[in-house]
C-alpha positions as MATLAB code, in Angstrom:
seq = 'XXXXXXXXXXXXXXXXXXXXXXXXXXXXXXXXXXXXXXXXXXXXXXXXXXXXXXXXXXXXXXXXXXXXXXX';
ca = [
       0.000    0.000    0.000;
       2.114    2.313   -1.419;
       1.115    6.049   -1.516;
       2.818    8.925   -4.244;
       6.177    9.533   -3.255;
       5.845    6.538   -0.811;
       7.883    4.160   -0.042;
       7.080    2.216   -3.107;
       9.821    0.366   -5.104;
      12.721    2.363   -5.433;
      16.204    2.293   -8.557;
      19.864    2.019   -7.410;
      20.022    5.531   -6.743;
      17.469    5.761   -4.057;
      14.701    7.027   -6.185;
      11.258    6.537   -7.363;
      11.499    3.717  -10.240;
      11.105    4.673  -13.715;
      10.267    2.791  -16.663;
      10.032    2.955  -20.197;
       6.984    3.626  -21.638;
       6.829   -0.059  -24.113;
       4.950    2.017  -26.917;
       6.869    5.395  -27.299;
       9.832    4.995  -24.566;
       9.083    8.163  -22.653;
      10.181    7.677  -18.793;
       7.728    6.776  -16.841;
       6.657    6.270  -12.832;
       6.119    2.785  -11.945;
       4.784    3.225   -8.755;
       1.111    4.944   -8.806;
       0.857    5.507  -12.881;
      -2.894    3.953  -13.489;
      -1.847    2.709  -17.004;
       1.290    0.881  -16.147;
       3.765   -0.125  -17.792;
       2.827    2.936  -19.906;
       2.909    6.541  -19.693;
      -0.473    7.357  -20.554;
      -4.280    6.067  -21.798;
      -3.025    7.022  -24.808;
      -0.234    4.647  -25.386;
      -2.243    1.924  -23.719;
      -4.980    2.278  -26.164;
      -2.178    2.303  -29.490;
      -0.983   -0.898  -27.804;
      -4.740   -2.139  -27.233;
      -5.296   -1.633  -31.015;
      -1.969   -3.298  -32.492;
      -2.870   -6.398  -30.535;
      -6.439   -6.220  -32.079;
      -5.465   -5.830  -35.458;
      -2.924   -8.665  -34.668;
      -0.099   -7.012  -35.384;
       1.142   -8.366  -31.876;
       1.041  -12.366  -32.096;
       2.106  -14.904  -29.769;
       3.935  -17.696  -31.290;
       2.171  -21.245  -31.198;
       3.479  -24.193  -31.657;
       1.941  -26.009  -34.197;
       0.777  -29.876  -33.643;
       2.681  -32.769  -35.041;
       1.249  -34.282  -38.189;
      -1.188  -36.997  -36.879;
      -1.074  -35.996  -33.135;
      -4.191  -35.586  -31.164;
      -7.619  -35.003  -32.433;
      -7.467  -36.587  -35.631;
      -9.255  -39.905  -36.288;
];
């Protein structure tokens, strides 16, 4: 229960972390930011809409021919 400028997690040098923002790499808090990991709604809805339009994937691995499921 960490409030701003808290004693929430903390860098090497004693201060509040910071984080890149994954979508435009601004610095960001990490402690008490509502749209975490990024720096704004913003960002997190860009992100939000690559994954929908599936530029984002996560690899599968594919079954072996005549594993499970086929008769």
């Amino acid at each position: 229960m960490s409030e701003a400028g808290g004693n929430g997690r903390r860098g090497r040098t004693g201060l509040p972390l910071r984080v890149k923002c994954p979508q435009c790499g601004q610095p960001t808090a990490y402690e008490g930011n509502p749209w975490r990991p990024f720096c704004s709604e913003r960002c997190k809805l860009i992100d939000l809409g690559e994954w929908a339009e599936g530029r984002y994937a996560i690899p599968a691995e594919e079954p072996p021919e005549g594993g499970e499921g086929e008769t």
